[in-house]
Chimera marker file (.cmm) of the C-alpha trace (Angstrom):
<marker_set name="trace">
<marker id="1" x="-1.488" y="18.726" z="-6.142" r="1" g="1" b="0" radius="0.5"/>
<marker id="2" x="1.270" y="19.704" z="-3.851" r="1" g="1" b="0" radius="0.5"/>
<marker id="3" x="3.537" y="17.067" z="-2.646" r="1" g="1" b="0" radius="0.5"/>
<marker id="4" x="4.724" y="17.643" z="1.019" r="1" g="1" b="0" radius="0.5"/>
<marker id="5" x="8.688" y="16.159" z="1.850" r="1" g="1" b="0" radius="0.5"/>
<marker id="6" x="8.097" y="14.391" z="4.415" r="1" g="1" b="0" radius="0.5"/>
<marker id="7" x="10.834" y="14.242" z="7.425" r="1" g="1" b="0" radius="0.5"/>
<marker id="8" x="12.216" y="11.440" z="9.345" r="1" g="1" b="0" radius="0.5"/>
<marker id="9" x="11.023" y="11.979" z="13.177" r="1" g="1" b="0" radius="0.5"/>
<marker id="10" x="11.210" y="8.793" z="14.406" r="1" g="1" b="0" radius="0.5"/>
<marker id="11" x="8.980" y="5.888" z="14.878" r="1" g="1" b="0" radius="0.5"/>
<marker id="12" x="5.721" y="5.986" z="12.644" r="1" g="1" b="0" radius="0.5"/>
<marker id="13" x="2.752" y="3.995" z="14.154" r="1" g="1" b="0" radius="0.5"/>
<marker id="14" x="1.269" y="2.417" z="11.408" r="1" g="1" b="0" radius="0.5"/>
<marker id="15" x="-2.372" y="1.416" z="11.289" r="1" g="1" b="0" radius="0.5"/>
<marker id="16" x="-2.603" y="-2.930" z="11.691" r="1" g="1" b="0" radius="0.5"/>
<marker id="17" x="-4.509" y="-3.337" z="8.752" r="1" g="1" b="0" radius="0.5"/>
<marker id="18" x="-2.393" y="-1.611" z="6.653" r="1" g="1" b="0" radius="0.5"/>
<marker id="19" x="0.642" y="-3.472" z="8.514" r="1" g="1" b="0" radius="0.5"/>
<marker id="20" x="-1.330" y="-6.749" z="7.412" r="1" g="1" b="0" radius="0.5"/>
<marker id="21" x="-1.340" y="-5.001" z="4.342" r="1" g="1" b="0" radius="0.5"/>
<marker id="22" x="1.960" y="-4.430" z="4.088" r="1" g="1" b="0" radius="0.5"/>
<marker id="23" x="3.271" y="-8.217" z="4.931" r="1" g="1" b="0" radius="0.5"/>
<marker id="24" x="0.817" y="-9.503" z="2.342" r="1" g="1" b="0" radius="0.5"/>
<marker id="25" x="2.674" y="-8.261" z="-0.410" r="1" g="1" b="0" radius="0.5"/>
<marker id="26" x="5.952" y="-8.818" z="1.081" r="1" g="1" b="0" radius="0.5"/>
<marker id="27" x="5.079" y="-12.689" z="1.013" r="1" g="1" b="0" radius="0.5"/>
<marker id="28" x="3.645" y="-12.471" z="-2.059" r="1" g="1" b="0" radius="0.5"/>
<marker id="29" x="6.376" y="-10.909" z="-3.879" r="1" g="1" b="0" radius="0.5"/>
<marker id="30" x="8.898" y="-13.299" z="-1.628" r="1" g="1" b="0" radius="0.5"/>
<marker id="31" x="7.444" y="-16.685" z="-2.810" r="1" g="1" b="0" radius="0.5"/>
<marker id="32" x="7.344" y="-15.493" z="-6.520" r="1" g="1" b="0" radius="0.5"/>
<marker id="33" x="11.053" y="-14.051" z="-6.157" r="1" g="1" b="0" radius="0.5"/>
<marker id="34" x="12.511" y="-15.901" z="-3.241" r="1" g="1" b="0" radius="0.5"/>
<marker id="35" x="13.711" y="-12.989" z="-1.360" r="1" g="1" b="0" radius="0.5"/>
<marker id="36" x="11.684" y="-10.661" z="0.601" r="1" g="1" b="0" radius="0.5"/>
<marker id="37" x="11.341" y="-6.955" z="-1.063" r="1" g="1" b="0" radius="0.5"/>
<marker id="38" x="12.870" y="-4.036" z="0.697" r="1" g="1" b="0" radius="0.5"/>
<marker id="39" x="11.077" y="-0.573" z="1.529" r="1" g="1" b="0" radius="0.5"/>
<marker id="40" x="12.906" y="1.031" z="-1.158" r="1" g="1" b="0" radius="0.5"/>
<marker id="41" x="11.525" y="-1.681" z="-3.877" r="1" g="1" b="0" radius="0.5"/>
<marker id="42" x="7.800" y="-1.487" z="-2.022" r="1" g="1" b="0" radius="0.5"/>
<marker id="43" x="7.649" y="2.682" z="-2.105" r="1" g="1" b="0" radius="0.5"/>
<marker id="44" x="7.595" y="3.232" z="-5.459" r="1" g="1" b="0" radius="0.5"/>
<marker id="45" x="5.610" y="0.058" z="-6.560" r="1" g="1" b="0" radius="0.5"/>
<marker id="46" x="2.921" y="1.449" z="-4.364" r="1" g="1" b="0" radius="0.5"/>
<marker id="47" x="2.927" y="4.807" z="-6.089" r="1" g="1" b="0" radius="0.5"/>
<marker id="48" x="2.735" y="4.109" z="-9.559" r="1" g="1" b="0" radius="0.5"/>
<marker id="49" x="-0.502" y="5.791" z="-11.268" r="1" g="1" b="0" radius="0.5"/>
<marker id="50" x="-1.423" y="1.869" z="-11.923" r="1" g="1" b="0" radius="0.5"/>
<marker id="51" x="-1.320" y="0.918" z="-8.628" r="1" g="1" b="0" radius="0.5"/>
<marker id="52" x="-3.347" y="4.387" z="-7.209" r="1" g="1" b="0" radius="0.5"/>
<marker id="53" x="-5.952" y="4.001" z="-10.304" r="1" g="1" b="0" radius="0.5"/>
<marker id="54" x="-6.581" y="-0.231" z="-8.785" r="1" g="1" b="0" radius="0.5"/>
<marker id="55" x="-6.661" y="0.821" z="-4.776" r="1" g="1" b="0" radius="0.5"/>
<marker id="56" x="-8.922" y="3.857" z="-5.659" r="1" g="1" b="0" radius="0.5"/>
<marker id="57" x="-11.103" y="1.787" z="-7.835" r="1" g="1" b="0" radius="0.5"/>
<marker id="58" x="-11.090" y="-0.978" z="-5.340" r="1" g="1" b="0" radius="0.5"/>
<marker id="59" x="-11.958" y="1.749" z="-2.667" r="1" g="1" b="0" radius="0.5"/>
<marker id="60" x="-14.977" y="3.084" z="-4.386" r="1" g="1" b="0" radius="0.5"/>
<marker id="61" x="-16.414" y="-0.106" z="-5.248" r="1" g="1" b="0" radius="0.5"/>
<marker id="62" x="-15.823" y="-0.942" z="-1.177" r="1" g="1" b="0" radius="0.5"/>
<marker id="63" x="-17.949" y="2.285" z="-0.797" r="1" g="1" b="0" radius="0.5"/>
<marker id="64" x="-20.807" y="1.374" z="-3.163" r="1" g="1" b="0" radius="0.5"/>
<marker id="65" x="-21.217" y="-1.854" z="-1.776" r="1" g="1" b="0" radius="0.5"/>
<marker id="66" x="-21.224" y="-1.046" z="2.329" r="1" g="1" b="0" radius="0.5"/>
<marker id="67" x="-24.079" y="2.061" z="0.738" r="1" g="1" b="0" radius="0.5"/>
<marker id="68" x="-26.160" y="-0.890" z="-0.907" r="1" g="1" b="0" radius="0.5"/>
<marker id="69" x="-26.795" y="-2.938" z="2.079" r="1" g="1" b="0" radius="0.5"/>
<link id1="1" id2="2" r="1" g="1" b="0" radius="0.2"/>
<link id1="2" id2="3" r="1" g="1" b="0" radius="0.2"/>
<link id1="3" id2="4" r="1" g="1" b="0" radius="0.2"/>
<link id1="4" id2="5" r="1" g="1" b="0" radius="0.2"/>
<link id1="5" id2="6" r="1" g="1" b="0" radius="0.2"/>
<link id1="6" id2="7" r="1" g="1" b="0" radius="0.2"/>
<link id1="7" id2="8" r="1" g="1" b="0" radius="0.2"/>
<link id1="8" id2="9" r="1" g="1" b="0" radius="0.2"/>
<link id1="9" id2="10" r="1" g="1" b="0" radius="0.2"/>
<link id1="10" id2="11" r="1" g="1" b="0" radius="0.2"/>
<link id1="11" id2="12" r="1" g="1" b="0" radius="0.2"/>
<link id1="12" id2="13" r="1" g="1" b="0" radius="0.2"/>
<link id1="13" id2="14" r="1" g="1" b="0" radius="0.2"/>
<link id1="14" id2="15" r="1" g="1" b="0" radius="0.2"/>
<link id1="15" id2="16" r="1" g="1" b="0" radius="0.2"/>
<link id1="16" id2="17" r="1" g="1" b="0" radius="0.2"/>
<link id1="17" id2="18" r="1" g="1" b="0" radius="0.2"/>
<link id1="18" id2="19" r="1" g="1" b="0" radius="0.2"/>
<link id1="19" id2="20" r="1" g="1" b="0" radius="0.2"/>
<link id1="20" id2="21" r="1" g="1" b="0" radius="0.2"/>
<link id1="21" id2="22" r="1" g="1" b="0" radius="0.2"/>
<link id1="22" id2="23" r="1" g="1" b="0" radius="0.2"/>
<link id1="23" id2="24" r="1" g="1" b="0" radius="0.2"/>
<link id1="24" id2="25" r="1" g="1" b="0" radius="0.2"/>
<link id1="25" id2="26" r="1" g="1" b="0" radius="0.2"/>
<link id1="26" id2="27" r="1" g="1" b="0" radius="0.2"/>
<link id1="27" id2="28" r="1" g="1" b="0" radius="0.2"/>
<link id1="28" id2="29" r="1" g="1" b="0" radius="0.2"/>
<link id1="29" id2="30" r="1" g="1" b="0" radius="0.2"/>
<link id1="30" id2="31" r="1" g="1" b="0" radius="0.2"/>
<link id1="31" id2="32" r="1" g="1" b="0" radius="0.2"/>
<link id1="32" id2="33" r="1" g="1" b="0" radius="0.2"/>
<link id1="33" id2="34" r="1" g="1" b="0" radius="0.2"/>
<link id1="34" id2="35" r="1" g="1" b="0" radius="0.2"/>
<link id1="35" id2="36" r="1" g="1" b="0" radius="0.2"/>
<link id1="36" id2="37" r="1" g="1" b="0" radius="0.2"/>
<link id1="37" id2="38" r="1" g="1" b="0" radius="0.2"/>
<link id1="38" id2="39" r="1" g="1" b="0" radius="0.2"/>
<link id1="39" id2="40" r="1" g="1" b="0" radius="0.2"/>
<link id1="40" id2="41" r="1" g="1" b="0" radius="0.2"/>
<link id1="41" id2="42" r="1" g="1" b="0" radius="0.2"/>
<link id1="42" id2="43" r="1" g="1" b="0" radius="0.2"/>
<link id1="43" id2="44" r="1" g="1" b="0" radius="0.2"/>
<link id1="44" id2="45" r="1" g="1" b="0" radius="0.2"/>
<link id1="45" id2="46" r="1" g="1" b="0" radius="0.2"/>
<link id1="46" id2="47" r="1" g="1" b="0" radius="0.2"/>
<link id1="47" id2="48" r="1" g="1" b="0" radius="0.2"/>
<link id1="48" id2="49" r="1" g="1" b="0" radius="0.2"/>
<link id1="49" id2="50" r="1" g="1" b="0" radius="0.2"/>
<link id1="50" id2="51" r="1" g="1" b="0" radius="0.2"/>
<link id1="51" id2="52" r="1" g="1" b="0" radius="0.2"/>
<link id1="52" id2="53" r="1" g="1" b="0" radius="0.2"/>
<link id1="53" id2="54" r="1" g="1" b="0" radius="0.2"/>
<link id1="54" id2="55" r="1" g="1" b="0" radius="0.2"/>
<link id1="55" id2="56" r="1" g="1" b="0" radius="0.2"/>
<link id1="56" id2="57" r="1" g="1" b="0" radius="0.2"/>
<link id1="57" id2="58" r="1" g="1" b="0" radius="0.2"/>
<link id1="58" id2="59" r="1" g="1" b="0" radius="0.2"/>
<link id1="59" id2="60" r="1" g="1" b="0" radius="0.2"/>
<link id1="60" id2="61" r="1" g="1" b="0" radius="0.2"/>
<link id1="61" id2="62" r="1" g="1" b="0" radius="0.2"/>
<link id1="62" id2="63" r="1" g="1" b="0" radius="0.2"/>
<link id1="63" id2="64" r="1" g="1" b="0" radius="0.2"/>
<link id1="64" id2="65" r="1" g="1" b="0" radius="0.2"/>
<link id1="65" id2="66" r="1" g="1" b="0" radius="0.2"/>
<link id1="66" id2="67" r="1" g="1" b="0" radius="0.2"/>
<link id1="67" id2="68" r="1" g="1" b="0" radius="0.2"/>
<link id1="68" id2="69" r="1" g="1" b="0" radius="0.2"/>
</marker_set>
């Protein structure tokens, strides 16, 4: 896989959902540690192969369900 750096241009709009997303975890991770976490704590949390295996499990069972019905 070939990883892309990616360049600061300004502003990124960022889908609401994944916003909500976002803010979730930041209160999550703020009431278990009192302080808010900062993008540079968040970013590679997100990335670990643990984290990708759960979202793309969670994603394909999201897809198998909405194909049921």
């Amino acid at each position: 896989m070939m990883k892309e750096k990616i360049e600061k241009s300004g502003p990124v709009q960022v889908d609401p959902a994944l916003a909500k997303a976002l803010e979730k975890i930041e209160e999550f991770v703020e009431n278990a540690t009192g302080a808010k976490p900062t993008p540079e704590e968040l970013a590679p949390a997100l990335t670990k192969y643990f984290v990708l295996k759960e979202i793309l499990e969670f994603v394909r069972l999201s897809r198998e369900a909405s194909q049921e019905t």
